[in-house]
DOVEX-462252 format. One record per atom (N, C-alpha, C): x, y, z. Coordinates in steps of 0.2 Angstrom, whole numbers, plus 5000, padded with zeros to 4 digits. Atoms other than C-alpha are relative to their C-alpha. Example, Ala and Ser with C-alpha at 12.3 -4.5 7.8 and 13.67 -1.06 7.14 Angstrom:
500449945000 506249785039 500450065000 499649944999 506849955036 499650055003 
REM end
This chain:
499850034994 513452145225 500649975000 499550044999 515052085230 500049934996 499850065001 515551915223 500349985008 500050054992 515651765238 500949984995 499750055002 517351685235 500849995008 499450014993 519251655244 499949955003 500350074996 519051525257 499649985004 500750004999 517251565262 499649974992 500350015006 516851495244 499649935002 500450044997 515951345252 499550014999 500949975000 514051325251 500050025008 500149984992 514051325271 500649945004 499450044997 515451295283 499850015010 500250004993 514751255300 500749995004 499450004994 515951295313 499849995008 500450014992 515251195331 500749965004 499750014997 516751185339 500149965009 500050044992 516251155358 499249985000 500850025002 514451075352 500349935005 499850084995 515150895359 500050035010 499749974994 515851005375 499150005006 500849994996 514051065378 499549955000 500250064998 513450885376 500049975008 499750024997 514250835389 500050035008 500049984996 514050965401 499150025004 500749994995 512450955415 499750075000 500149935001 512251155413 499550024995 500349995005 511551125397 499649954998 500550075002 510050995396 499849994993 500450015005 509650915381 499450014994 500449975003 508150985379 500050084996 499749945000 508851165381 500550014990 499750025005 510051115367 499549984993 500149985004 509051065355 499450054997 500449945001 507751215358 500350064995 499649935004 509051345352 500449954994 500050025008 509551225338 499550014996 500749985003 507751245332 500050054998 499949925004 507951405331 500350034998 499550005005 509551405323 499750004995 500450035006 508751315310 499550034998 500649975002 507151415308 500250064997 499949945001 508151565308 500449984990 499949995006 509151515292 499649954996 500450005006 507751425284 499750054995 500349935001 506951605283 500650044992 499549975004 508451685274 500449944994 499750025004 509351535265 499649925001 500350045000 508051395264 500149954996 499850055006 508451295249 501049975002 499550034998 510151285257 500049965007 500050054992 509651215276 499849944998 500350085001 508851065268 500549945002 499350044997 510550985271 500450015006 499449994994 511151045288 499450005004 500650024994 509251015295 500349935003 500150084995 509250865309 499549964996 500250055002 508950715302 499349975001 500650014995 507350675316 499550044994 500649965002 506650835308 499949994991 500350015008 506650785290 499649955000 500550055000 505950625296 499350025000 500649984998 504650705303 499750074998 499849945002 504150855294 499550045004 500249954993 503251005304 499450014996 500749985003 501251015298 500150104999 500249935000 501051215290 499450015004 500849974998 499751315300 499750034996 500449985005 498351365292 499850084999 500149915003 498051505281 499650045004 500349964997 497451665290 499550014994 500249945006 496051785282 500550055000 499649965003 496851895273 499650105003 500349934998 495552045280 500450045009 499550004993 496952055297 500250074998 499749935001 497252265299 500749985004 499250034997 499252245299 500050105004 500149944996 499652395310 500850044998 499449965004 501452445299 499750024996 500249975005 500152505286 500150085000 499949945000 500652695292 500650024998 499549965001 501752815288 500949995004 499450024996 503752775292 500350025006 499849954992 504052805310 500850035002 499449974998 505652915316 500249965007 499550014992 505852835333 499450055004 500649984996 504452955339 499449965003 500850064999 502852815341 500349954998 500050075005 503252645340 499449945001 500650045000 502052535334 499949925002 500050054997 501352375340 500249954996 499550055004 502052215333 499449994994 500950015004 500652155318 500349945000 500150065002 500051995316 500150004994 499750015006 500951925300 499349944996 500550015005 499751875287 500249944997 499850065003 499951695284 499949974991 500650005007 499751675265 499649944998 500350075004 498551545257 500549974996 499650045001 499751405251 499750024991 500349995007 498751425234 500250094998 499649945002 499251605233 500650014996 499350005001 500951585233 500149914994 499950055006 500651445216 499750054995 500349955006 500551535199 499749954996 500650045005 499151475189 500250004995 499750065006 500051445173 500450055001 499349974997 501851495176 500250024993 500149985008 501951505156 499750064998 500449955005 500651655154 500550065000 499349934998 501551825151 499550045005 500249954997 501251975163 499650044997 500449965001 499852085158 500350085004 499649925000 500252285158 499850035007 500249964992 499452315176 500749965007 499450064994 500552155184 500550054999 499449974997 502052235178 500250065001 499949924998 501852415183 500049985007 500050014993 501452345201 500849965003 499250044997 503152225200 500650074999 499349945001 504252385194 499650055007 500049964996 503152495209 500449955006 499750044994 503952355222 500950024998 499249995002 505752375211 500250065003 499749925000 505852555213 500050025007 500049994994 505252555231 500749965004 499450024997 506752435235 500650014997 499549995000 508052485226 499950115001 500149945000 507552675232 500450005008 500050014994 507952605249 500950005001 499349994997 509852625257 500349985006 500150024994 509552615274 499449975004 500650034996 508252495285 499949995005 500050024993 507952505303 499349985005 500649994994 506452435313 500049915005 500350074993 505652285323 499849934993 500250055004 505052105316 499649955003 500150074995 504051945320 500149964996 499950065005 504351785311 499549955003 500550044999 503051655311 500349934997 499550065002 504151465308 499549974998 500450045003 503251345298 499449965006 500650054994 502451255316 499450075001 500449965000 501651435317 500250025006 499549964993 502851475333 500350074997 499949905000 503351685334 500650015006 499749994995 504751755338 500250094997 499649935000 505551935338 500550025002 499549984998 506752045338 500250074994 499849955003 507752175328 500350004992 499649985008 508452235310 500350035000 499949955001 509552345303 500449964994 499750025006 509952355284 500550064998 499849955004 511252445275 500549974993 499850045007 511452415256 500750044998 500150075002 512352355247 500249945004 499650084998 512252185255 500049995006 499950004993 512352215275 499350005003 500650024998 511052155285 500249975009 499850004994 511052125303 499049985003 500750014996 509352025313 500349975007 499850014993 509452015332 499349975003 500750014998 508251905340 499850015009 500149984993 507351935357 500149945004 500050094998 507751805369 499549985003 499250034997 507551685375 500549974992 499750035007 508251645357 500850015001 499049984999 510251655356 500050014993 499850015007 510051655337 500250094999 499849955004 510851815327 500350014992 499850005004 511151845309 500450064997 499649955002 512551955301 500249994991 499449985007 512951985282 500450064999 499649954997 514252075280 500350064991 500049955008 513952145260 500249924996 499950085003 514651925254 500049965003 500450084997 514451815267 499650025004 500750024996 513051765278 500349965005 500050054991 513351715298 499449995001 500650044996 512051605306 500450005007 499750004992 512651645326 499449945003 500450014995 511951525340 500350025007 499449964993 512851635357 499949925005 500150034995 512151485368 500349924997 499550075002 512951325357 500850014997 499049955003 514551455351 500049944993 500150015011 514151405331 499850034999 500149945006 514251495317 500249964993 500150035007 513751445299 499950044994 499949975005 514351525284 499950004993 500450025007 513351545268 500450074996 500049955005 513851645252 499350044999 500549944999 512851805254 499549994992 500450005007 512451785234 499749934997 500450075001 511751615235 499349985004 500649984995 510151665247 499550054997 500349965001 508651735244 500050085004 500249914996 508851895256 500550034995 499949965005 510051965241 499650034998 500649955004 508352025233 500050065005 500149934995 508152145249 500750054998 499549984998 509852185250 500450044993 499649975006 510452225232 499950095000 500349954997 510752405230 499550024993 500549995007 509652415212 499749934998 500150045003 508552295206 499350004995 500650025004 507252245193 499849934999 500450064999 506252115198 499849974994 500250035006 505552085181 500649984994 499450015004 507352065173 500749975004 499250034996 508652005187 499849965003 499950084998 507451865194 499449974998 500350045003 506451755189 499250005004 500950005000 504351805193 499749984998 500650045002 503051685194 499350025001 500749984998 501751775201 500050075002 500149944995 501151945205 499250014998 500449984998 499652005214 499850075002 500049964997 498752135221 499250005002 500650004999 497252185232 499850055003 499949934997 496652325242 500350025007 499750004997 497852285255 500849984998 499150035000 499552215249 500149994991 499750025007 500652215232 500449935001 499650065001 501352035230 500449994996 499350015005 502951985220 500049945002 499650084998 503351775220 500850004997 499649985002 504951765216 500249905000 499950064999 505551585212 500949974997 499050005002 507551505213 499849914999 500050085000 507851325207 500849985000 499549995000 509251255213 500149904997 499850045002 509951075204 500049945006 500050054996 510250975218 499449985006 500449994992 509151045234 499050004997 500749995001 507551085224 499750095000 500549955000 506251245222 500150025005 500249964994 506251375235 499550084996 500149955001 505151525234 500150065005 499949934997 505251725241 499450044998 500749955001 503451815241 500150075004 500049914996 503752015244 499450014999 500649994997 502352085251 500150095002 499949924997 502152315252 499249994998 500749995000 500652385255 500050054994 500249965004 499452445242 500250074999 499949934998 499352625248 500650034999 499749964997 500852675256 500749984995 499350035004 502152555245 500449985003 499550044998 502952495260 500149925003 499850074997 503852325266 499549995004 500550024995 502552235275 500449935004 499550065000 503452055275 500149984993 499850075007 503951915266 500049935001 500150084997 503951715265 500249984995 499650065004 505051595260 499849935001 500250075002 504651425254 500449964999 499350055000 505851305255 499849924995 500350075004 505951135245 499549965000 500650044999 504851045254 499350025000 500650004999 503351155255 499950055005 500049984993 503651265273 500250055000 499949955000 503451425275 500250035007 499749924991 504351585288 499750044995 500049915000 503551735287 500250055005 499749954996 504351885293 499550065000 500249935001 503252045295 500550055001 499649975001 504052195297 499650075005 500549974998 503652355308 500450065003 499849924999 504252545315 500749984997 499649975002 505152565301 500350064998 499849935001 506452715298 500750014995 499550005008 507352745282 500650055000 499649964997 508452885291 500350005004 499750014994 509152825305 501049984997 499550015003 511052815302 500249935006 499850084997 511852625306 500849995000 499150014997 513452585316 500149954994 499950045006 514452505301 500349915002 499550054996 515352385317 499349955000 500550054997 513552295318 500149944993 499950065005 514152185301 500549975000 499550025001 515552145304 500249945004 499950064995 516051955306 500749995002 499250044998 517151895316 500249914999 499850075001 517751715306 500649975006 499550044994 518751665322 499950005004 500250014994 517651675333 499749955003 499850074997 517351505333 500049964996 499750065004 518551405327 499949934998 500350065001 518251245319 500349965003 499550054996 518851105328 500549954993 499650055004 520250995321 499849954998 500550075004 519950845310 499450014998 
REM end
């Protein structure tokens, strides 16, 4: 993957140039404002979690957000078929909340026995087999709020989520940085692409059991699991749990863990590994909203 550097070499350079403007102006209520911050915020907790810790709102660190509770796991996800072309699209699935205890490896010290690592190399093979990604998504925020909207992958490194409104949020990587759009606050916050956990998606080869650091793998007669854990020196633990079905091998979700504890899950759903992707849908524009003076 690309190397981050040049003058995007920053951990995250918020650029909210008419944020005071919008303050100010009666068109846009208070409330309104910080609804679609919330969702800014949710959205790159999902993707770059271990780095929002420091650009969350103060209020909400005071107060942190109760996880919803574990689902059963017996939920028929309805992406469990075959890859759709665009023919039939399938209904959104209810995303599989994990047990909090799942996602902790019972002695982080054991080695991997010959079955675990055949199942973590059948998830390696499945994502570095991948080139192109195009379907639907629901994300579940750590309050247990849902939102949706659109994907498109094209490796190495380019990624694209568009959310349904009323959300204004959108995310663009463009193969080394990472935009966090809000259209309705006009800020944009830019992460080095290789300092996030969505690089595991996006690489175009990987091996999980040699390129990152696996604490946990499961499996059962519905989901293959991969934990996937990044430590970072100052911010703290984050984890990334991939999720493909037993059966079929494919992406189902995933769930990032942030340092405090608080999980996004994404599922995933009609997707199509053929569809060819406009290359103009990665492409950031850093001048689209300039940072203010001083």
């Amino acid at each position: 993957m690309p190397a981050f550097g040049g003058k995007h070499d920053k951990m995250a350079r918020s650029q909210t140039g008419r944020l005071d403007s919008l303050n100010r102006d009666s068109k846009f209520p208070m409330t309104e404002q910080l609804a679609a911050h919330s969702a800014r915020i949710g959205l790159a907790t999902l993707i770059a979690a271990f780095m929002m810790t420091a650009a969350a709102p103060s209020s909400a660190q005071g107060v942190p957000v109760p996880k919803p509770a574990p689902k059963s796991r017996n939920i028929q996800m309805s992406a469990s078929g075959p890859l759709t072309t665009g023919a039939t699209a399938a209904q959104p699935p209810d995303p599989v909340i994990p047990d909090p205890r799942r996602n902790q490896p019972a002695n982080i010290f054991a080695s991997f026995d010959a079955n675990q690592k055949a199942q973590a190399a059948k998830v390696s093979a499945y994502l570095s087999s991948l080139q192109t990604l195009v379907g639907n998504f629901v994300q579940v925020g750590p309050d247990g709020s849902k939102s949706k909207g659109d994907f498109y992958i094209q490796k190495p490194g380019k990624v694209r989520f568009e959310y349904d409104d009323p959300s204004p949020v959108e995310l663009i990587a463009d193969g080394s940085s990472l935009a966090v759009r809000d259209r309705k606050l006009a800020t944009q916050d830019i992460y080095p692409l290789s300092q996030t956990p969505l690089r595991y998606l996006l690489s175009d080869r990987i091996d999980l059991m040699k390129d990152t650091n696996v604490v946990s793998v499961t499996s059962d007669d519905m989901f293959i699991s991969v934990t996937i854990e990044e430590k970072q020196a100052l911010i703290g633990t984050s984890r990334l749990m991939l999720m493909v079905g037993a059966k079929d091998g494919q992406l189902k979700q995933w769930t990032v863990t942030d340092p405090q504890g608080y999980d996004t899950t994404v599922a995933v759903y009609n997707l199509d590994t053929s569809k060819k992707v406009d290359p103009g849908l990665f492409k950031i524009d850093f001048t689209r909203y300039p940072t203010p003076p001083g």
